[in-house]
C-alpha positions, 0 to 999 in steps of 0.5 A, a space after each residue: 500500500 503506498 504511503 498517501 500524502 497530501 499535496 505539498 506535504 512532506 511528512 510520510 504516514 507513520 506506520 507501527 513496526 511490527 514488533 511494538 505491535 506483537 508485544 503491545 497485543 501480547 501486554 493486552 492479552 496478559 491484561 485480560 487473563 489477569 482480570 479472569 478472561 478466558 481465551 476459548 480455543 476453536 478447532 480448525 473447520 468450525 466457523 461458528 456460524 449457523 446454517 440456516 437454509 434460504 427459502 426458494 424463490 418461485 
């Protein structure tokens, strides 16, 4: 994705590195398990939604 700028404007959008964003998430989620969340593991395959058949049209 290019940087976009707005003309006569020299200034580049600042973009995260990646590795303040692992850890900021990785602090997040020690964050919630200390307060009593739970992280459910859902198996590989099951999305989690409901099939619900669509009515024919006629």
């Amino acid at each position: 994705m290019p940087n976009t700028r707005v003309k006569g404007s020299n200034q580049r959008r600042i973009v995260q590195v990646a590795q303040h964003s692992s850890q900021a998430l990785e602090a997040q989620i020690a964050t919630f398990l200390k307060s009593g969340g739970v992280i459910e593991e859902i198996p590989r395959g099951v999305t989690g939604q409901i099939f619900t058949p669509m009515a024919k049209k006629s």
